[in-house]
C-alpha positions in Angstrom: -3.9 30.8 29.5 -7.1 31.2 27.1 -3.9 31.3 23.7 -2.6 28.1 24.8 -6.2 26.6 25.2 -6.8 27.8 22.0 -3.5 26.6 20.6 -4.0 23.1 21.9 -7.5 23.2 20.6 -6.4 24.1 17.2 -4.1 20.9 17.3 -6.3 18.5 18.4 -8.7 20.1 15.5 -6.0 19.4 12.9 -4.5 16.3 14.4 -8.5 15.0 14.3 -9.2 16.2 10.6 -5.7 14.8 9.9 -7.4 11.1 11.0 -10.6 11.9 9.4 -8.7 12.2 6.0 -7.2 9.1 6.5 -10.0 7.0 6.7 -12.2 8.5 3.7 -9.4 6.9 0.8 -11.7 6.0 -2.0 -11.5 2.7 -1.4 -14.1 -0.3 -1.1 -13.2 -2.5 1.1 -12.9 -6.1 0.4 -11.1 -9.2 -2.2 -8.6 -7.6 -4.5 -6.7 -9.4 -7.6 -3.4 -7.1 -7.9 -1.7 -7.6 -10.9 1.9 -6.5 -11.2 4.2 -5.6 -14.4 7.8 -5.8 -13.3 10.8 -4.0 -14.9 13.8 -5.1 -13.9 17.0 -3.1 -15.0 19.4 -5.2 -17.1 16.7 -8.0 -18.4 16.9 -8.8 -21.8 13.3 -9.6 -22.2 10.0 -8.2 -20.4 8.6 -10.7 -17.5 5.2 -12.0 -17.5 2.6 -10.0 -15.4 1.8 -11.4 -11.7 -1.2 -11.4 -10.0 -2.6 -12.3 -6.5 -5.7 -11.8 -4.4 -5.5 -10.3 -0.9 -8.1 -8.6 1.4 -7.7 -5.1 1.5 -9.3 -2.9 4.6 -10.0 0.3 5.7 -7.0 -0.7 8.4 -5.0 -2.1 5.9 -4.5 -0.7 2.5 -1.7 -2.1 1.5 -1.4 -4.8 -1.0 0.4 -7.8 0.3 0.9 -11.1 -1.2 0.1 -13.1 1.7 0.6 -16.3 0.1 4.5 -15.7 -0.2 5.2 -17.3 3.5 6.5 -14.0 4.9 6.0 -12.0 7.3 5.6 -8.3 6.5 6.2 -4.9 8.6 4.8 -1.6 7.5 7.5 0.8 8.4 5.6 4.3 6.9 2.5 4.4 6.2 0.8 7.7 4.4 -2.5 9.2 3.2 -3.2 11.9 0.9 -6.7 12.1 -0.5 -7.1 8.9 -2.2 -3.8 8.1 -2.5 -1.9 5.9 -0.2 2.3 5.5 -0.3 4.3 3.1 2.1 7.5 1.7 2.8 7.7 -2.1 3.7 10.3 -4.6 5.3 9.2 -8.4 4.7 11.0 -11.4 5.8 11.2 -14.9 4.7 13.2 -17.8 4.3 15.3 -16.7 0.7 16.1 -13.5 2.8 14.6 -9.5 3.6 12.5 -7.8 0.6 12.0 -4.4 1.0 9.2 -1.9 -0.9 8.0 1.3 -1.5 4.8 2.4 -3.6 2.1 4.0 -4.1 -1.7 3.3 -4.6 -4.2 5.3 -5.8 -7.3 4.4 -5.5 -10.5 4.6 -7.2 -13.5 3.0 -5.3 -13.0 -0.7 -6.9 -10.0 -0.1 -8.8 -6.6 1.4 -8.2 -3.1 1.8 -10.0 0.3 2.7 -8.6 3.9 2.1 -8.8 5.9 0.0 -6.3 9.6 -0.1 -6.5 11.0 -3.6 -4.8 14.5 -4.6 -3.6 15.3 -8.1 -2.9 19.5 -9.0 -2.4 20.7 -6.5 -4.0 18.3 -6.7 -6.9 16.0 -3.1 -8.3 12.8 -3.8 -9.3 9.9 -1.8 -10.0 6.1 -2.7 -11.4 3.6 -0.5 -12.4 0.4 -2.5 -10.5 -3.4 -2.6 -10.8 -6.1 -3.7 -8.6 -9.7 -4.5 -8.8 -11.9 -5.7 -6.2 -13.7 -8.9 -6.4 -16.2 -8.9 -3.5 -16.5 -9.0 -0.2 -13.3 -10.7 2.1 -13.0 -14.6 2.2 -12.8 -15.7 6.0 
């Protein structure tokens, strides 16, 4: 009886440092301006950088251009120190994009690489991010 109390203790110890990792990304939260430089296999010339501005939060750090009209599902979401890596379905009227990256970041800056797929179409961008302030409401 006292091994499996200690064996279940020992989990919940883990499964609570697990969570406590989680939460200490180096991240502030708050505005970010994401700017995005996509590759796309098979173009003959290199596309202009994007950018966008989306509040990022200790609940959600994932950058999401909210201003696309879609709506967006985190399917896997993953912390390791400071670096966070996803996979994403969103949905919207042209149709299903779907994305994995990863962020890391670096209190009010980050860099990562997201690989896109939209129809049938590969994309990947390497993407930076830089917070501006505090969250618009």
């Amino acid at each position: 009886m006292k091994t499996q109390s200690a064996v279940a203790s020992l989990a919940l110890l883990v499964l609570l440092s697990s969570i406590s990792v989680a939460s200490e990304v180096n991240m502030n939260p708050g505005l970010w301006k994401w700017t995005a430089v996509m590759d796309m296999p098979g173009m003959p010339m290199q596309l202009p950088p994007t950018s966008y501005t989306t509040c990022i939060s200790e609940a959600d750090f994932v950058p999401k251009d909210s201003q696309l009209g879609q709506t967006c599902e985190t399917i896997d979401l993953k912390t390791e120190g400071d670096s966070v890596s996803w996979s994403i379905t969103c949905t919207q009227q042209a149709g299903v994009t779907k994305s994995q990256g990863n962020i890391t970041y670096h209190g009010d800056t980050a860099e990562g690489m997201i690989q896109v797929s939209v129809e049938g179409m590969q994309m990947s961008s390497k993407t930076t991010g830089m917070r501006l302030g505090p969250c618009k409401e």
